[in-house]
C-alpha positions in Angstrom: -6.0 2.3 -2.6 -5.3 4.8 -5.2 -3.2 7.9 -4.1 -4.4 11.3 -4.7 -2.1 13.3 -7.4 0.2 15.7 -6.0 2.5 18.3 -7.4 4.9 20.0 -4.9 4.3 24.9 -4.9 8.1 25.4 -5.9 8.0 28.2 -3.2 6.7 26.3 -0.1 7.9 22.4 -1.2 4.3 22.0 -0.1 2.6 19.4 -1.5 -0.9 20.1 -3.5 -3.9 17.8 -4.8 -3.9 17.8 -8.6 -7.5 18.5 -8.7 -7.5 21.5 -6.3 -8.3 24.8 -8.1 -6.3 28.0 -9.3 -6.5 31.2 -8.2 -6.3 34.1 -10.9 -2.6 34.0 -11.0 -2.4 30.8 -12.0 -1.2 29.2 -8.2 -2.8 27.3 -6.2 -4.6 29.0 -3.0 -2.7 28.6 0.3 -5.3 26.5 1.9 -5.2 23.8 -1.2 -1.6 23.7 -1.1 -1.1 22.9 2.2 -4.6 20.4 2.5 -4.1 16.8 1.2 -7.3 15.2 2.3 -8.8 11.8 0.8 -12.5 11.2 -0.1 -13.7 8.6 2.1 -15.0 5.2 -0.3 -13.2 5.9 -3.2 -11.4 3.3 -5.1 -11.8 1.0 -2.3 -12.3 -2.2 -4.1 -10.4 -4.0 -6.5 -11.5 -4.4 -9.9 -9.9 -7.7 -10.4 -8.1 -10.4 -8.0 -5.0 -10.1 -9.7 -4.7 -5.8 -9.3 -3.5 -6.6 -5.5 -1.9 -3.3 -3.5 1.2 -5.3 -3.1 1.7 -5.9 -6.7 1.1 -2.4 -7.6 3.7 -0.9 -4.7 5.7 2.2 -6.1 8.7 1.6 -4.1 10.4 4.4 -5.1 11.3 7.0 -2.0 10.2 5.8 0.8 10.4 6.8 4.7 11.2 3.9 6.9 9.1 3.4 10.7 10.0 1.4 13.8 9.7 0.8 16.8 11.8 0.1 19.5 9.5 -2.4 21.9 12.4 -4.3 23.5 14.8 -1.4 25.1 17.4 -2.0 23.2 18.2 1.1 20.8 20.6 -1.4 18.8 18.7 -4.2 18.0 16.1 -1.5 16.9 18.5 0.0 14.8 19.8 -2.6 12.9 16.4 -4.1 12.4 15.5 -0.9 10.6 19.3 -1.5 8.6 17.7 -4.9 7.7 14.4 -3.3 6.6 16.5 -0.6 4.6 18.1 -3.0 2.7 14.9 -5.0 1.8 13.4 -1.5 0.6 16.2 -1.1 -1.7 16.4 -5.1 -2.8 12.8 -4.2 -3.9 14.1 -1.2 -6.3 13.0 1.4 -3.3 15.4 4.4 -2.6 15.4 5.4 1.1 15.6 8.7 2.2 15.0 8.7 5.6 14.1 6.5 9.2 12.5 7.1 12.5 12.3 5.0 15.3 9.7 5.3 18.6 10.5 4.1 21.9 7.2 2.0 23.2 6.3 -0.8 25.7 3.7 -1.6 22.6 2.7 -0.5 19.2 -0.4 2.2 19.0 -3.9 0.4 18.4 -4.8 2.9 16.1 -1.5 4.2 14.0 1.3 1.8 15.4 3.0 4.8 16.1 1.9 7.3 18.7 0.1 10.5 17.4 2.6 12.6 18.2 5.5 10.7 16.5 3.0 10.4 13.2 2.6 14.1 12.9 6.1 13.8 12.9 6.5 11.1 10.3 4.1 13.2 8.6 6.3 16.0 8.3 9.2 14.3 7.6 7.0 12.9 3.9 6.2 15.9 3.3 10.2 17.5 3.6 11.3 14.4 1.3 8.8 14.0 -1.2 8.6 10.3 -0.1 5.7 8.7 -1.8 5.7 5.7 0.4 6.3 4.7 4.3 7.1 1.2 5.3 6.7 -0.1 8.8 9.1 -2.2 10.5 6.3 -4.7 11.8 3.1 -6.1 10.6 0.3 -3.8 10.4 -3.4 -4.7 11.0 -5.7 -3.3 8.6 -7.3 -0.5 10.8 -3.4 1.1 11.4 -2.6 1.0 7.9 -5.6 3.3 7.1 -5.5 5.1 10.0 -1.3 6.1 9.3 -2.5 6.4 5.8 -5.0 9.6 6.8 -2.1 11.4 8.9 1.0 10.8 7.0 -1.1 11.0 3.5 0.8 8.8 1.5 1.2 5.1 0.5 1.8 3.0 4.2 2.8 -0.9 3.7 4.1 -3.1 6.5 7.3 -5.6 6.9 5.1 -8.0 5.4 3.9 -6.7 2.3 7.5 -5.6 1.5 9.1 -9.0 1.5 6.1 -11.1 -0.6 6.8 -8.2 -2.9 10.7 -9.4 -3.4 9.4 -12.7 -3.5 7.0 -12.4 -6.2 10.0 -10.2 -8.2 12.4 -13.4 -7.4 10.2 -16.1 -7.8 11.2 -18.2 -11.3 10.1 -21.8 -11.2 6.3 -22.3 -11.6 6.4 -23.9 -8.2 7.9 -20.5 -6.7 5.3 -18.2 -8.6 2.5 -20.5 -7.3 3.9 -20.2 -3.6 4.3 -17.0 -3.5 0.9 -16.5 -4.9 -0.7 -18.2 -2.9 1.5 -16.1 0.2 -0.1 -12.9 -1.4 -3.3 -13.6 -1.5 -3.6 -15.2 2.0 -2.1 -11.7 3.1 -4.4 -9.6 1.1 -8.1 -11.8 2.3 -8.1 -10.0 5.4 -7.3 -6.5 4.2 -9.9 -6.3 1.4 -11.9 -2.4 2.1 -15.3 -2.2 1.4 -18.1 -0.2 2.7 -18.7 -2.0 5.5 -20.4 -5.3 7.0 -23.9 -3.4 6.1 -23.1 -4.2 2.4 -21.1 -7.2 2.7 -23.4 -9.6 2.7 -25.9 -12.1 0.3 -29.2 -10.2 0.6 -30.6 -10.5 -2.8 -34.4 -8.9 -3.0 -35.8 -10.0 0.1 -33.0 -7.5 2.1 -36.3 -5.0 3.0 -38.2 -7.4 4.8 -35.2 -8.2 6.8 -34.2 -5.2 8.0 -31.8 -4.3 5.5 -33.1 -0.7 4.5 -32.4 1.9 2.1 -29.2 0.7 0.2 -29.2 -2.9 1.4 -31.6 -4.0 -1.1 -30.3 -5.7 -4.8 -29.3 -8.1 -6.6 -27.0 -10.0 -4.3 -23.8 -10.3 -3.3 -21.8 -6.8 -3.2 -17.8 -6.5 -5.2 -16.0 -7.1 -2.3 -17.7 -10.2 -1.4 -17.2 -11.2 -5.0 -13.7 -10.5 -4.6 -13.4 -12.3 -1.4 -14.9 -15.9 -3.1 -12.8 -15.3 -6.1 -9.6 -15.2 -3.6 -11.2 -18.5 -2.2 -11.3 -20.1 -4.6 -8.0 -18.8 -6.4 -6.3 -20.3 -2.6 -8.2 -23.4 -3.3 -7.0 -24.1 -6.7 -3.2 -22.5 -5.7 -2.9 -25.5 -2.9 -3.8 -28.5 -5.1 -1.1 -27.0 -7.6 1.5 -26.8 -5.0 0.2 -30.4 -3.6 0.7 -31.9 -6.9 4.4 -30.5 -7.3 4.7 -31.6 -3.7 4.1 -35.4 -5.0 6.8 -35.0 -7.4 9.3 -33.2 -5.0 8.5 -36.8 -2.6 9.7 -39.1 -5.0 12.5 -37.8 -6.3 13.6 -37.9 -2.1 12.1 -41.0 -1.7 14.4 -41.9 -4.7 17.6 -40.6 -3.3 16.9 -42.0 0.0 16.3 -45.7 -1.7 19.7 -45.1 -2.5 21.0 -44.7 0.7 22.7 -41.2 0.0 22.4 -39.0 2.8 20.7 -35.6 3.2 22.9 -32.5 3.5 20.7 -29.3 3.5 22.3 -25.1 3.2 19.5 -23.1 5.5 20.0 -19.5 7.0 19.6 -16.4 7.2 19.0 -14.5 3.5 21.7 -13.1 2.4 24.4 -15.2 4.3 26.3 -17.0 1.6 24.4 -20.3 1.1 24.1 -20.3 -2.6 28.1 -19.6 -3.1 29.1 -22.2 -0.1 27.2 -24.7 -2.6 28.6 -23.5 -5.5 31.8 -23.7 -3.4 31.1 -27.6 -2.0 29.3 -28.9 -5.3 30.6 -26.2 -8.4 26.8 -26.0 -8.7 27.2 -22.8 -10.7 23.2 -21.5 -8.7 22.9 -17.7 -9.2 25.3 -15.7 -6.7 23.7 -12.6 -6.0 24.5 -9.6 -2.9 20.9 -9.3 -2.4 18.4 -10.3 -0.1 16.3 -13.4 -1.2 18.0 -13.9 -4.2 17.2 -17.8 -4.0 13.9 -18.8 -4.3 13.8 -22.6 -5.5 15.7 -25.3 -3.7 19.0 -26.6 -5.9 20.1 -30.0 -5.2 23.4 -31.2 -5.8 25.4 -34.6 -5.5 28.6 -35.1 -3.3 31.2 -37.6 -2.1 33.5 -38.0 0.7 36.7 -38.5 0.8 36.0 -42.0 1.8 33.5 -42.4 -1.1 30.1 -42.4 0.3 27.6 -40.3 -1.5 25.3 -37.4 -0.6 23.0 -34.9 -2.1 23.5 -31.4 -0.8 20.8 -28.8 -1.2 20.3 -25.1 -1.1 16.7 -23.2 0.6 15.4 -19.9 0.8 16.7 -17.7 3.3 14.9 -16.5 6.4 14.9 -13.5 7.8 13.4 -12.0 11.2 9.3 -11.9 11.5 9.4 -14.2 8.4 5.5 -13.9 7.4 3.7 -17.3 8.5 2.1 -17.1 4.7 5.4 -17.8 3.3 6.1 -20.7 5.7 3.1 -22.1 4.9 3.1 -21.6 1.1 6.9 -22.9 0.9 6.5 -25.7 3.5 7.0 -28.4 0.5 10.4 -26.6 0.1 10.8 -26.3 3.5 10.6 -30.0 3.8 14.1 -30.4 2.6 15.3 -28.9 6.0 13.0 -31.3 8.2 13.6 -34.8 6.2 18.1 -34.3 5.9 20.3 -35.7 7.5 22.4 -32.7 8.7 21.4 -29.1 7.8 24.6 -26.9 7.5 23.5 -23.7 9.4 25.4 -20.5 7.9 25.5 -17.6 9.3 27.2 -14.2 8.3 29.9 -13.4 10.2 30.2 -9.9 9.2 26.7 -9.1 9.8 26.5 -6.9 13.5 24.0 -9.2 14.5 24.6 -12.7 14.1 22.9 -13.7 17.2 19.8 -12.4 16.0 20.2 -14.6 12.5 20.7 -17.6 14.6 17.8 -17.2 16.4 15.7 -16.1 13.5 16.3 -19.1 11.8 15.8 -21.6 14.4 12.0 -20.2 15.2 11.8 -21.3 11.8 12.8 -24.3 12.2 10.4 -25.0 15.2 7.8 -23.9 12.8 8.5 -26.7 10.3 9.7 -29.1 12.8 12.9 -29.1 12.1 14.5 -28.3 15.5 15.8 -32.2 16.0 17.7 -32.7 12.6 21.4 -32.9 13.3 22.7 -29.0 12.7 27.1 -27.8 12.1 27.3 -24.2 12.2 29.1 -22.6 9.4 30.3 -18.8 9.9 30.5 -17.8 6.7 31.8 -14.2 5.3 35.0 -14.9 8.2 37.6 -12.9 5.5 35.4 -9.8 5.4 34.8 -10.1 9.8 36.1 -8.9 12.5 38.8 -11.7 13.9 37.7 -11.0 17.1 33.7 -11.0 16.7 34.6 -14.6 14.9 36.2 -15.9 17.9 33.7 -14.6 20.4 31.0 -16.7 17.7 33.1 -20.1 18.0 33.3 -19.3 21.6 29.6 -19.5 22.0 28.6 -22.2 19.0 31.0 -25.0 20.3 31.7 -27.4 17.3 31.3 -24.7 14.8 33.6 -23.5 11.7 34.6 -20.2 10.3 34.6 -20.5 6.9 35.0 -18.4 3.3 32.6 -19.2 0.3 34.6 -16.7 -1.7 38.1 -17.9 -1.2 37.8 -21.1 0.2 39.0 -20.3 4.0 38.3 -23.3 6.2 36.5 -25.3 3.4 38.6 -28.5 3.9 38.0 -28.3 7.4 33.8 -28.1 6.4 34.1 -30.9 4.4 35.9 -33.2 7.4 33.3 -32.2 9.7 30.7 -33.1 6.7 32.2 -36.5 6.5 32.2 -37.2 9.9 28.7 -36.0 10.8 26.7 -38.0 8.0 25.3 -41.3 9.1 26.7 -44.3 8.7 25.6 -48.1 8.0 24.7 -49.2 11.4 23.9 -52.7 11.5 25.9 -55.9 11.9 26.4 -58.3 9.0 28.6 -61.6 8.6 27.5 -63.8 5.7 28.3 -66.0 3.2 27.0 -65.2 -0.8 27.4 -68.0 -3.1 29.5 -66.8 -6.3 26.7 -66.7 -8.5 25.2 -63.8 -6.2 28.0 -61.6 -7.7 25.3 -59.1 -8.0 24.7 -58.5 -4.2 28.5 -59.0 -3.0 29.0 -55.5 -5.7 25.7 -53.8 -3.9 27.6 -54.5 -0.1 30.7 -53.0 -1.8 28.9 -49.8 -3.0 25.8 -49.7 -0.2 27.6 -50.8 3.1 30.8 -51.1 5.5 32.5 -53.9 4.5 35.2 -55.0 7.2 36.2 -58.2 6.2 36.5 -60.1 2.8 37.4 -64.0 2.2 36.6 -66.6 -0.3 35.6 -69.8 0.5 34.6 -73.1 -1.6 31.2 -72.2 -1.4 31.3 -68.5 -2.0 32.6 -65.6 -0.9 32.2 -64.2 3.1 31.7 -60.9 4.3 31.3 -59.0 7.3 30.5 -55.1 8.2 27.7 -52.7 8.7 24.9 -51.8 6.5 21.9 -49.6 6.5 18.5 -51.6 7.2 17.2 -51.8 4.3 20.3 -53.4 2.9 20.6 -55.8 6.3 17.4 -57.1 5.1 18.2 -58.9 1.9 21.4 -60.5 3.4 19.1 -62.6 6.1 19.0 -65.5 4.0 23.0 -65.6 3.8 24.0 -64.7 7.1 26.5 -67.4 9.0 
């Protein structure tokens, strides 16, 4: 929707349309300057697929709106923090908040009339050209926020597939967050109305159809809509494909037995520089939300010498839109198919509790909830000593760690080495020396307890993986 032109009267701050007309002294008349009223059906529809709102968002001083649903002044606070900072990761400057106690969001303008007027006024004392609401909007309280507070209204959502799409790198990420976008826009294309949204052709007056129903056939917003179909469509084989080669190169790292260690959490926690940290992986370090995008994979050894890749994931973050799960599921899968996913957390952050629980509705979503999990608490320098001890009070087995200066990292890697999997079946057999070959594959694939040569070759017992165990069945004693 395209925003009316306003210039503020230098002696009432008031703001005025740019078309509105001049009195004989060269001002605008009190009435115009203090009216901002939109013309119902124009610019309504998009003149190409690709011109979506969300792309087009002039985050530049914005007002911030929540509301406070569960009692708890707090949490409501610093989820508008949160939403702050994602306003200014997306190059927004924020100039102001407010926050509504409700057992419920408003049908009609999420927040209550009253408390709109009021947001109203506060837009019009800032010069704020945008508001962004703390929760997902349907398309009726969008428009309807949109007439009171006469300004540019997004939601939560909209806000963060707009960081993605400025983060995204990888053709992979572009195509998933694409795809994200688009699913989010289908439902909020504005047209005129069900009466013209609909395949009539010239037959519309003998069904009913009447004056302004009849033409040639479908109207621009259903055009839009099957272009977006069909854009979706073309978006998910794309991501499929990548998907195929994103399975074999796991299916290749799993033929060679290297386990699965996967970085997830909340945005912003530290994962990137705890795999820098573990790997020297050198992935981009940055203090912003959503700064990693595309999953990094890395290779790693115990102490002991067993082998494992390590990777790093997107970040979550509270009311993650379900598009994005669903567009970056084949990243996602990283999380479900590991072996152990290292869970970091901010330490610092007043909320860690909420992170934690954030990111494991997440992994519900994906399935994930069963995969083997060590809580790291990152950031533990820059935290309060006693909010980290209250943390490893209530996440037994957990470690407090530093990213940046290496606090508690040898500790991580122990508790790394301990937790991977290890070769757990039986073997005692007997490889004739000219099977050299598979006595080197025990050596670098399996547990090997006991050694000794014999006359007619050399004997071995110990544990191996299954796969392994299989090709020693024709040798075992």
């Amino acid at each position: 929707m395209t925003q009316t032109n306003r210039t503020i009267d230098p002696t009432t701050n008031k703001h005025a349309t740019g078309a509105a007309p001049r009195n004989d002294t060269g001002g605008y008349d009190l009435e115009d300057r203090q009216s901002l009223r939109r013309v119902s059906g124009l610019s309504t529809e998009l003149e190409d697929v690709t011109e979506v709102e969300y792309r087009q968002l002039r985050l530049e001083r914005v007002v911030l709106a929540g509301l406070d649903l569960t009692g708890s002044p707090r949490a409501a606070e610093n989820s508008l923090k949160e939403l702050a900072a994602l306003a200014e990761t997306a190059g927004s400057e924020v100039l102001d908040g407010v926050i509504q106690r409700r057992t419920n969001p408003d049908p009609a303008t999420y927040l209550g009339s009253g408390k709109a007027r009021e947001l109203a006024d506060i837009v019009r004392a800032t010069g704020a050209d945008t508001v962004i609401c703390d929760d997902e909007l349907s398309p009726s309280q969008r428009t309807a926020l949109e007439g009171v507070v006469k300004v540019k209204v997004i939601d939560r959502i909209a806000l963060i597939l707009d960081i993605f799409a400025q983060h995204a790198k990888s053709r992979e990420g572009k195509s998933q967050v694409e795809l994200a976008q688009l699913q989010y826009l289908l439902p909020r294309l504005r047209g005129w109305g069900e009466s013209m949204s609909r395949q009539a052709g010239g037959r519309v007056g003998a069904e009913g159809g009447g004056i302004g129903g009849r033409g040639p056939g479908e109207t621009k917003i259903e055009l839009d809509r099957r272009r977006i179909h069909q854009r979706i469509a073309k978006l998910r084989r794309e991501i499929a494909a990548m998907k195929t080669s994103r399975d074999t190169k796991r299916a290749s790292r799993q033929r060679s037995h290297a386990a699965a260690v996967v970085i997830a959490g909340y945005t912003n926690a530290g994962k990137s520089t705890l795999l820098n940290r573990l790997t020297g992986a050198g992935v981009l370090v940055e203090n912003a939300l959503f700064a990693t995008l595309d999953p990094t994979v890395r290779r790693a050894e115990t102490a002991d010498g067993r082998e494992y890749t390590i990777a790093d994931t997107v970040g979550f973050v509270r009311s993650l839109p379900h598009q994005l799960v669903e567009a970056f599921r084949s990243s996602l899968e990283e999380v479900e198919s590991a072996d152990l996913v290292l869970h970091v957390v901010d330490g610092a952050d007043p909320d860690p509790e909420g992170q934690i629980s954030a990111v494991r509705e997440v992994f519900a979503q994906i399935g994930a909830k069963d995969v083997p999990e060590l809580m790291v608490i990152n950031k533990a320098d820059a935290a309060d000593p006693e909010a980290i001890e209250r943390l490893e009070r209530s996440l037994p087995g957990s470690i407090a760690v530093s990213a940046v200066t290496g606090m508690g990292i040898d500790k991580l890697l122990l508790a790394i080495e301990t937790a991977l999997p290890r070769p757990r079946i039986d073997f005692d057999v007997l490889i004739p020396y000219e099977r050299g070959d598979l006595v080197a594959r025990l050596h670098d694939e399996a547990d090997i307890a006991t050694t000794e040569y014999l006359p007619d070759g050399t004997a071995l017992t110990g544990r191996a993986y299954p796969q392994v165990a299989a090709t020693l069945e024709a040798f075992a004693r």
